[in-house]
N, C-alpha and C positions, 0 to 999 in steps of 0.2 A: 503334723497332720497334712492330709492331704488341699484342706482348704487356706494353711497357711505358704503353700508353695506358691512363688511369685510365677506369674505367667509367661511364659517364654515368649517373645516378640515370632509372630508367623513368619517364617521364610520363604523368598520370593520365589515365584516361578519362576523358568528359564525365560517363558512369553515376558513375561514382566520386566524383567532384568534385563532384558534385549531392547525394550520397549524404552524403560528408563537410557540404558547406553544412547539408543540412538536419540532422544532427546536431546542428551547432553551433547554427543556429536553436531548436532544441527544447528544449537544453539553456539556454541562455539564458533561454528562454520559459516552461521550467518554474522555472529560478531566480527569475525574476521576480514571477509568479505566485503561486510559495510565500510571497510575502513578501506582496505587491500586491491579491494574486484579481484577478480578469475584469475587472475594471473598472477595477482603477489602474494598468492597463497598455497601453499603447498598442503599434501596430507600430511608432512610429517608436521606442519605448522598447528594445524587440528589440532592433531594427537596430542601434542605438546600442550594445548592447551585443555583439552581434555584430563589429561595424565595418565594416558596409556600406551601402548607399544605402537608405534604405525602401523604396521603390518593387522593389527586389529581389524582398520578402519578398513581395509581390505576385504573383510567380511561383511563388513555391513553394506560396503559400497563398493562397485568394482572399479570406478576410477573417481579424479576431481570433476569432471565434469557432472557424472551420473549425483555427485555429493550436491554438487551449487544446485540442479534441476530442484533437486528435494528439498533444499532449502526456500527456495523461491516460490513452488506448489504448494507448502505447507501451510502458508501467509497468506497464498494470493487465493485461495481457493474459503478461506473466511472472511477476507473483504469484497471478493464479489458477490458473495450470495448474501451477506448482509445488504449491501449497496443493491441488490438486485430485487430483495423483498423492503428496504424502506421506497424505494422507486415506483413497486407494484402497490405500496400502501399507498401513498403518493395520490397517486393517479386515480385509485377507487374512490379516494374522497375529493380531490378536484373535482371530478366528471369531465364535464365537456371545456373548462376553464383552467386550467394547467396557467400555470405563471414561470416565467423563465428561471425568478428565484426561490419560486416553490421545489422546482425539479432539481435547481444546481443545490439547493439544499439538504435535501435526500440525497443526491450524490455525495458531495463534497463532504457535510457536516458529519454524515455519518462515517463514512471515513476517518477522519478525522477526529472522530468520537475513537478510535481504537489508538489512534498514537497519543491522545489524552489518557484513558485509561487503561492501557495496555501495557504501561512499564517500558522498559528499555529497550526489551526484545524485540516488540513493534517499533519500536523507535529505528534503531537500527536495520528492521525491513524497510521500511523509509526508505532509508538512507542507500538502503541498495537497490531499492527499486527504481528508485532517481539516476542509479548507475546504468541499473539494466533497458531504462528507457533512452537514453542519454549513448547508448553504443550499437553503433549501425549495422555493424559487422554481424550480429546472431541476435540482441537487442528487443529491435522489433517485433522479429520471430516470437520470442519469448511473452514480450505484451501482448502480440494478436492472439495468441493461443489461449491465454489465461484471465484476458480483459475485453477483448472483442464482445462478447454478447453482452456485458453490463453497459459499456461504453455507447453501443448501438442503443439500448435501449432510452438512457439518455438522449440521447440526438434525437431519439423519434420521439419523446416528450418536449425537447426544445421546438420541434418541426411542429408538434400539434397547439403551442402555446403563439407561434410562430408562423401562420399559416402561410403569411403571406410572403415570408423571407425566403430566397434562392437557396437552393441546397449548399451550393458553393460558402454565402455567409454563413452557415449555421455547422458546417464545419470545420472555417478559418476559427472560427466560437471556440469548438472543441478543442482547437488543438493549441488557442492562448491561453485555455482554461489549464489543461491537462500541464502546458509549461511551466504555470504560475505552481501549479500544486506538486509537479515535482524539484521545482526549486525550493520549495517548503519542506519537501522530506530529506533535502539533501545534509540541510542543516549544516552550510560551508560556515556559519560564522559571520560574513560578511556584511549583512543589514545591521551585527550587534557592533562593526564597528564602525558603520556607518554614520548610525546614530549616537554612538556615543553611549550604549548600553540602555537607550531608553526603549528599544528595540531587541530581543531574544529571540534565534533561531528557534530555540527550542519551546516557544512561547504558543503551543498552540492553541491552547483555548484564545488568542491574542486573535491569531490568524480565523479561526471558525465566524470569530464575532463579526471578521472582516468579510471574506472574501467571497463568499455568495453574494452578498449586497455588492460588493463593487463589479467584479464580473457580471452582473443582472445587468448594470447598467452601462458598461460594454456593449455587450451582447444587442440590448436594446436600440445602441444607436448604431451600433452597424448592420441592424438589422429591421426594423423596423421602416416603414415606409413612412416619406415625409419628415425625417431628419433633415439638417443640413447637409449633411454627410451622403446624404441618399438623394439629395435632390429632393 
């Protein structure tokens, strides 16, 4: 009978299936990548880890270059606009009283909240993001374009908590800030041997609990008027 026939599972559309492919491309490719950078990675390297013919990847992507852009935009385009509305949240409930570790909070924590619960695949953006900020050559490029207006918006929450700090400190701020958190996504290893294992790169709820509070109070004595530091 017709109601004892088992249901045949729906087959994908081509949108769909092109959709999943390029996933799994990306995913691959920023695996890769994280490990490799731009250069020690080939598409037949992809493929291979994909498990399909090079010549494939050729369709989805016309070179490595056009492949890494789309890897990096995938990522970067969900942590700014997160980071961009806990920041707007931020501030609507501050009002006129913003605090240095209210702001690097909403920056950083949330952030951060994605390499906590985002699995490996964040994890590994991380790690290539720490690449891509970390190389002069195209680099930059790449952070101005896809981090600029969240990063700006920061600074101008630091500036308004901050009133009476030099523009000069309050973006030396930024950018010991921006050092410390991409040496956290790098995830070289090195603080777990430092310590002796009582320390894990990969530890970041470790790092959340920290690093806004110690940055705050950075920030605070090189900026703040009437430090030692400041005269």
């Amino acid at each position: 009978m017709a109601a004892d026939r088992k249901t045949q599972p729906r087959r994908q559309t081509k949108a769909e299936k092109r959709a999943e492919t390029t996933e799994q491309i990306l995913d691959m490719a920023e695996y890769l990548f994280s490990r490799n950078g731009l250069y020690g990675v080939t598409l037949k390297d992809v493929a291979k880890g994909v498990g399909v013919h090079h010549t494939l990847l050729n369709y989805y992507f016309d070179d490595k270059q056009k492949l890494f852009d789309a890897v990096f935009a995938r990522r970067a385009a969900v942590t700014s606009e997160r980071r961009m509305k806990a920041l707007d949240v931020y501030e609507e409930a501050a009002g006129d009283e913003p605090t240095v570790e209210g702001a690097l909070r909403a920056f950083l924590d949330t952030d951060l909240d994605l390499y906590i619960e985002g699995g490996e695949g964040w994890r590994n953006y991380g790690a290539l993001s720490a690449q891509v900020a970390n190389t002069p050559e195209w680099g930059a490029q790449m952070m101005d374009e896809h981090f600029d207006p969240v990063v700006l918006r920061l600074i101008g929450l630091l500036k308004k908590a901050l009133p009476e700090a030099s523009d000069e400190d309050v973006f030396w701020s930024y950018h010991f800030v921006s050092g410390a958190l991409m040496l956290t996504l790098a995830r070289t290893g090195r603080i777990d041997k430092l310590s002796g294992g009582v320390c894990r790169s990969d530890d970041y709820g470790a790092v959340k609990a920290r690093m806004a509070r110690f940055m705050a109070a950075g920030i605070r004595t090189i900026c703040e008027p009437g430090t030692p530091e400041n005269g």
